[in-house]
C-alpha positions as CSV (number, residue, x, y, z in Angstrom):
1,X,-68.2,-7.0,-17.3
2,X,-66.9,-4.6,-19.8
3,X,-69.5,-2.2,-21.0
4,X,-69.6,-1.3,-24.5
5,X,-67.5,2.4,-24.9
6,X,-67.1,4.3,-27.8
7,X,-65.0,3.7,-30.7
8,X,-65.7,0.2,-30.2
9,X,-67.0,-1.1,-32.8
10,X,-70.3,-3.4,-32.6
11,X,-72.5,-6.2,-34.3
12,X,-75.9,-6.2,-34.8
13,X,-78.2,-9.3,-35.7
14,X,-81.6,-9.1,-36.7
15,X,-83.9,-12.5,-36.4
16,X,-83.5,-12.9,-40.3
17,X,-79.7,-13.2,-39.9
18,X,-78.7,-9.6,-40.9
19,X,-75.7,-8.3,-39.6
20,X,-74.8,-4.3,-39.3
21,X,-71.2,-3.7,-37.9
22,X,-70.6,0.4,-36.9
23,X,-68.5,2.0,-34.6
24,X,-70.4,3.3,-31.6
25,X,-70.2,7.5,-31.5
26,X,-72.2,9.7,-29.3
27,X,-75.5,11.3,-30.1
28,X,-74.8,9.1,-33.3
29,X,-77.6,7.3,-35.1
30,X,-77.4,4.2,-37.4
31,X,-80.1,3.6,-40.4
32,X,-81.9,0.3,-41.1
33,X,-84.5,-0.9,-42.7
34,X,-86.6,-0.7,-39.7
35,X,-85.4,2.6,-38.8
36,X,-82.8,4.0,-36.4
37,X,-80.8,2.7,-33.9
38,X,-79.4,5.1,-31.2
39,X,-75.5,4.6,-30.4
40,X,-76.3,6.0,-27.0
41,X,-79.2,3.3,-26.4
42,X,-76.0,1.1,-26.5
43,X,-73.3,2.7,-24.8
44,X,-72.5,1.9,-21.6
45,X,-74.6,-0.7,-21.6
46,X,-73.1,-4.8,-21.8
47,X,-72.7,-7.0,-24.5
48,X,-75.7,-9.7,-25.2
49,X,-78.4,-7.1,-25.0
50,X,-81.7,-6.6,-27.2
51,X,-82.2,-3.4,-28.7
52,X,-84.9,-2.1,-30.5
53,X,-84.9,0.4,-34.0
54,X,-87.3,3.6,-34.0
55,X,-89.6,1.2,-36.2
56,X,-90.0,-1.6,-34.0
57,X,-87.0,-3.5,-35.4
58,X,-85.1,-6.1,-32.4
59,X,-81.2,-6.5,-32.6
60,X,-79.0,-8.2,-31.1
61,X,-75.6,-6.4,-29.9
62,X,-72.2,-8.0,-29.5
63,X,-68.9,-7.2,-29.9
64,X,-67.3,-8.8,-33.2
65,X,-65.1,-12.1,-32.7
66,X,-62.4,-11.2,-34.8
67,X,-63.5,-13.6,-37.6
68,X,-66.5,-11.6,-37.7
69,X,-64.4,-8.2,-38.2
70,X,-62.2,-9.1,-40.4
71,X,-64.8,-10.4,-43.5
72,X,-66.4,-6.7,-43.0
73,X,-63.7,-4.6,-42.3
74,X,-62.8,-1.6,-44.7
75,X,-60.1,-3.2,-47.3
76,X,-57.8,-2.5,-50.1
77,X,-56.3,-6.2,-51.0
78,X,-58.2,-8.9,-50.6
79,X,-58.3,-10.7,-47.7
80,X,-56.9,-14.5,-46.2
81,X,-60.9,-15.7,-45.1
82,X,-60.9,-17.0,-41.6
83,X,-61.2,-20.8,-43.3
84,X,-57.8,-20.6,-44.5
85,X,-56.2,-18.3,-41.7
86,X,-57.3,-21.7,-39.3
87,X,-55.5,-23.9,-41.7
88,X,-52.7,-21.6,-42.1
89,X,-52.6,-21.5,-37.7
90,X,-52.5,-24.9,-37.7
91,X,-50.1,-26.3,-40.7
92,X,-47.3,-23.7,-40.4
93,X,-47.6,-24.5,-36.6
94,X,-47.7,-20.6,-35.6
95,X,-47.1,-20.6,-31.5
96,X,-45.8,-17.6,-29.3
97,X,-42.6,-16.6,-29.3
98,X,-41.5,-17.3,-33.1
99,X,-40.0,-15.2,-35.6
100,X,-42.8,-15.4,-38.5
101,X,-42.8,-12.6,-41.6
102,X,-45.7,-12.3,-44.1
103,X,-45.8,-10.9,-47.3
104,X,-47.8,-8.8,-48.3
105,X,-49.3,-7.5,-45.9
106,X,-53.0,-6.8,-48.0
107,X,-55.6,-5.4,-45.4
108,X,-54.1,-7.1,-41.9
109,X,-56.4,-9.5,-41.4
110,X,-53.6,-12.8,-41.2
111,X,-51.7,-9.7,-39.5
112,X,-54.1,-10.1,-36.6
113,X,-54.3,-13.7,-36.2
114,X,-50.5,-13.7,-36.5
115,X,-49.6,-11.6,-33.7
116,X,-52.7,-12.9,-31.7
117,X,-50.9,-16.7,-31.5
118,X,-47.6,-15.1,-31.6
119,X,-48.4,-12.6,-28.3
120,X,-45.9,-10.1,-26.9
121,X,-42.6,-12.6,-27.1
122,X,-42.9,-13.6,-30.6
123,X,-42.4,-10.9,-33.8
124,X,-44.1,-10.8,-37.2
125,X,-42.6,-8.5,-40.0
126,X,-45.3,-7.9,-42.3
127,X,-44.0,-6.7,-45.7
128,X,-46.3,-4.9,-48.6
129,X,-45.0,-3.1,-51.3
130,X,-48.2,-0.9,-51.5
131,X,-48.3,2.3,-49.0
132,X,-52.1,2.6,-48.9
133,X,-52.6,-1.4,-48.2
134,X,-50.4,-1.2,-45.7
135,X,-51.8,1.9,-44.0
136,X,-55.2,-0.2,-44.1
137,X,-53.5,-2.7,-42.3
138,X,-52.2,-0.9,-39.5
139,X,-55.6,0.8,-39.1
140,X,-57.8,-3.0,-39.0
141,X,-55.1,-4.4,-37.0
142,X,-55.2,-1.6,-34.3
143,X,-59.2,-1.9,-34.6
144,X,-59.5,-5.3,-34.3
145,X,-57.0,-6.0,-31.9
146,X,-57.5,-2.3,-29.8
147,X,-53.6,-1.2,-30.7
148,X,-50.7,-1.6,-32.7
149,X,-48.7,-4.6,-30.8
150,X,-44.9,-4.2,-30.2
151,X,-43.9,-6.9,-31.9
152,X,-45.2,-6.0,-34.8
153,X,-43.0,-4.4,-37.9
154,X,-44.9,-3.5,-40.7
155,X,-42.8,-2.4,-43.5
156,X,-43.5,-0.6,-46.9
157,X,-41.2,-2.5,-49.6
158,X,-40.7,-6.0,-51.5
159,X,-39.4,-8.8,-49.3
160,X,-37.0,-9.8,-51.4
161,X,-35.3,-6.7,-51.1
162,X,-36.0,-5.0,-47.7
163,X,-36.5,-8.3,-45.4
164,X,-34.3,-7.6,-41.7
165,X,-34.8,-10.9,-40.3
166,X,-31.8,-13.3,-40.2
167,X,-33.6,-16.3,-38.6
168,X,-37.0,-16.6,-40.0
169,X,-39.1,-19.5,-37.9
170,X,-42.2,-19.5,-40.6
171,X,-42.5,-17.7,-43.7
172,X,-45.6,-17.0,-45.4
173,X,-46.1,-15.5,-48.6
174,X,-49.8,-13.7,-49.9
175,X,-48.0,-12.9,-53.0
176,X,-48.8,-13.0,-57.1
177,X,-45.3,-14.7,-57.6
178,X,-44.3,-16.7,-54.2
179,X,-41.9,-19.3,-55.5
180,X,-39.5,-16.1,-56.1
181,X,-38.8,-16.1,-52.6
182,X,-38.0,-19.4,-52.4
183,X,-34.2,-18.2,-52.3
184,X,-34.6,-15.9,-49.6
185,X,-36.5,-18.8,-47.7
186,X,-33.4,-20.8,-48.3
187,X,-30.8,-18.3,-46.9
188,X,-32.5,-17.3,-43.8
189,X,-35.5,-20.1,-43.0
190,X,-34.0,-21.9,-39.9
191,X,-34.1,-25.8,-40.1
192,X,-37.3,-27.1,-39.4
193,X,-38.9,-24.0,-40.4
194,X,-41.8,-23.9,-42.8
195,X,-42.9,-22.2,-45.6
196,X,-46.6,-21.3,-47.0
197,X,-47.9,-20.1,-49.8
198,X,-51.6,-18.7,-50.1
199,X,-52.2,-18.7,-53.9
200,X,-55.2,-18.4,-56.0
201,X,-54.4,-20.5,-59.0
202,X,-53.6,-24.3,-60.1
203,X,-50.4,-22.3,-61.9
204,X,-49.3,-20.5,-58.8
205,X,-49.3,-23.4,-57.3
206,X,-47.8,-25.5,-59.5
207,X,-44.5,-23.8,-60.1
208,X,-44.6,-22.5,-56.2
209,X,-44.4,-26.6,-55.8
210,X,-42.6,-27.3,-58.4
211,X,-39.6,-24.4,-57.4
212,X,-39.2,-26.0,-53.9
213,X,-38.5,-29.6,-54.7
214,X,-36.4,-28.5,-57.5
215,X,-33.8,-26.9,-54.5
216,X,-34.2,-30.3,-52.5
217,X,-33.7,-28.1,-49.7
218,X,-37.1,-28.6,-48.4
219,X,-39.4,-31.6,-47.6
220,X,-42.1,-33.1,-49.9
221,X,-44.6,-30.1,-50.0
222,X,-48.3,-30.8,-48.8
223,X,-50.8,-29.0,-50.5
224,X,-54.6,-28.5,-50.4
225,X,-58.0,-26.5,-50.5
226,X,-60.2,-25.9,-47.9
227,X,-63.9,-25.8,-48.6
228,X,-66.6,-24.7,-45.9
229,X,-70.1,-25.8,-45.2
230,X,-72.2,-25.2,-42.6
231,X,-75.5,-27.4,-41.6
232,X,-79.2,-26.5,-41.3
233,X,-80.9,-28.2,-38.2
234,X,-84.4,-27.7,-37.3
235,X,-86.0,-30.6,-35.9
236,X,-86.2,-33.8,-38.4
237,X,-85.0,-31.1,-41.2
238,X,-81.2,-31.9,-40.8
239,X,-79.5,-30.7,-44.1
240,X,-76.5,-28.8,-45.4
241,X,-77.0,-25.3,-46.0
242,X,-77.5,-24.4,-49.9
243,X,-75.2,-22.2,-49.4
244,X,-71.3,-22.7,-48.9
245,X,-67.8,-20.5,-48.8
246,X,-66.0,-22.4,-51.7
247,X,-62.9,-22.0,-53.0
248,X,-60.7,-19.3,-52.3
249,X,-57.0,-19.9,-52.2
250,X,-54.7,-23.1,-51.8
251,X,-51.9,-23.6,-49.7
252,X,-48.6,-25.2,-50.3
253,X,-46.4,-26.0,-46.7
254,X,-43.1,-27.6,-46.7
255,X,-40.2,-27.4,-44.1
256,X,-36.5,-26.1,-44.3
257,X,-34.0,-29.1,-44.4
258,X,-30.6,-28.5,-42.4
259,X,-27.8,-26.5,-44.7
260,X,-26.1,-29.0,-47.0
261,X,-28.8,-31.6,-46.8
262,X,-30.9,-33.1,-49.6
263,X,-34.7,-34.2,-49.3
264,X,-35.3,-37.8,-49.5
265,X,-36.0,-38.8,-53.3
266,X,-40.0,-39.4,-54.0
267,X,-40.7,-42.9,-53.1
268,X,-43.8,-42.9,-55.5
269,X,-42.6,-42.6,-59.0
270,X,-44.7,-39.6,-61.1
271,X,-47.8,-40.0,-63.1
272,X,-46.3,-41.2,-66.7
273,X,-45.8,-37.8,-68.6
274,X,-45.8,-35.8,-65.3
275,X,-42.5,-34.3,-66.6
276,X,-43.1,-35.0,-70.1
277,X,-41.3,-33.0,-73.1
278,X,-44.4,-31.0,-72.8
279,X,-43.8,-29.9,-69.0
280,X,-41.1,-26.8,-69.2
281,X,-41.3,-26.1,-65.7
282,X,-39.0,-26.6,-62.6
283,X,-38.0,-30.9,-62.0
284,X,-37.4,-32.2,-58.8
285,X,-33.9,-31.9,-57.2
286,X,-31.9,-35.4,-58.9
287,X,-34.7,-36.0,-61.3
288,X,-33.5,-38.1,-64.3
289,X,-36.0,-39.5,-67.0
290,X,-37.5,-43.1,-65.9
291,X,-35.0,-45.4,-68.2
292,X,-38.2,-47.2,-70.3
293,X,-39.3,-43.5,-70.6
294,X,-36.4,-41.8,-72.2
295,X,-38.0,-38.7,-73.5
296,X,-39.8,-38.5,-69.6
297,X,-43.2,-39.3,-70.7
């Protein structure tokens, strides 16, 4: 049993379902509703306890999972939500030991997940352009995680212009305009690699898409939204919640071919007018107007 030390930052739950997070100083004092809470009523004492306020107000105490921290943590960009870091952990197929850089960087909470699967043999070069972002997220990621790992390089300055790696295992890009790195992804994504892109528009991820097949030097992108609700359950009153975390980004994922190869044409022909003379974007690598559609409609 670890007890609870200061500088560690706690959780507290009421029975409504409020939440408090603070960091735990000595002879400190945290204000609620129903009055104050002592830090040193907490210190030294374990995790799962009940306290109560000056007021007669229970809590319960617990260390914040990091999923926890990272939706309350102090901020500058906006954050990747823990529903999409999952997906992101799971479709760009992040496992220790890889090679993985990020841009940006925002305010480190994918930085903490990242080097949390990647652990001490892996490396993840976060990039942000930003010097105050990315001194946020070197200070969530050392509070979240208790330090600033090793294998972490956090660097102030665009990707496209600053990146070190030379063999990239996964690149993922939190960026306004991510289909401008889709040249960089080609030069030093390893085959096999992946790519992701967390954007927050149909546009974005349109011409993201749209950019990659045009190379052909990566597979048939997958893309896709994830939307979170949880349940009520109390007896016969089984429900969803009224409530629900919605949209907030989509991701695109595709893989790096081998150099010199060419992704396999679409089997499935477009929607008619998919790439008609109103479309002015990027075409698919090979794309040539359907012959009973001459114009591409």
């Amino acid at each position: 049993m670890k007890p609870l030390a200061e500088g560690e930052w706690v959780r507290l739950t009421d029975a409504k379902g409020r939440r408090h997070n603070f960091e735990l100083k000595p002879g400190a004092e945290f204000s609620t509703k129903k009055g104050q809470i002592r830090h040193d009523d907490i210190l030294g004492r374990p995790e799962g306890i009940v306290i109560q306020s000056s007021l007669g107000g229970d809590y319960q105490v617990f260390r914040p999972l990091l999923h926890e921290y990272v939706v309350s943590m102090p901020r500058g960009a906006a954050i990747v939500y823990p529903k999409d870091v999952g997906q992101i952990l799971m479709w760009a197929d992040i496992a220790p030991g890889l090679t993985v850089v990020e841009a940006g960087a925002g305010s480190g909470s994918l930085s903490a997940y990242l080097l949390r699967a990647l652990g001490p043999d892996g490396h993840l070069g976060s990039y942000e352009i930003r010097e105050d972002f990315a001194q946020k997220a070197r200070e969530n990621v050392a509070q979240s995680l208790g330090t600033v790992p090793d294998h972490w390089h956090l660097t102030i300055g665009d990707l496209r212009e600053a990146v070190t790696e030379t063999e990239i295992d996964r690149l993922i890009l939190d960026l306004v305009d991510p289909w401008t790195c889709i040249p960089l992804a080609l030069d030093r994504l390893v085959p096999g690699g992946i790519i992701c892109a967390y954007v927050a528009t149909t546009t974005q991820l349109s011409r993201f898409v749209e950019t990659l097949r045009e190379t052909g030097g990566f597979t048939e992108p997958r893309a896709f939204e994830t939307l979170q609700r949880d349940w009520h359950l109390q007896g016969l009153a089984v429900r969803p919640e009224h409530r629900m975390n919605g949209h907030t980004a989509y991701l695109a994922i595709a893989r790096r071919m081998a150099p010199g190869e060419h992704t396999l044409e679409r089997y499935r022909r477009p929607a008619p007018g998919a790439y008609g003379p109103d479309y002015t974007g990027p075409r698919p690598f090979g794309w040539q107007p359907p012959e009973d559609e001459p114009d591409g409609a």
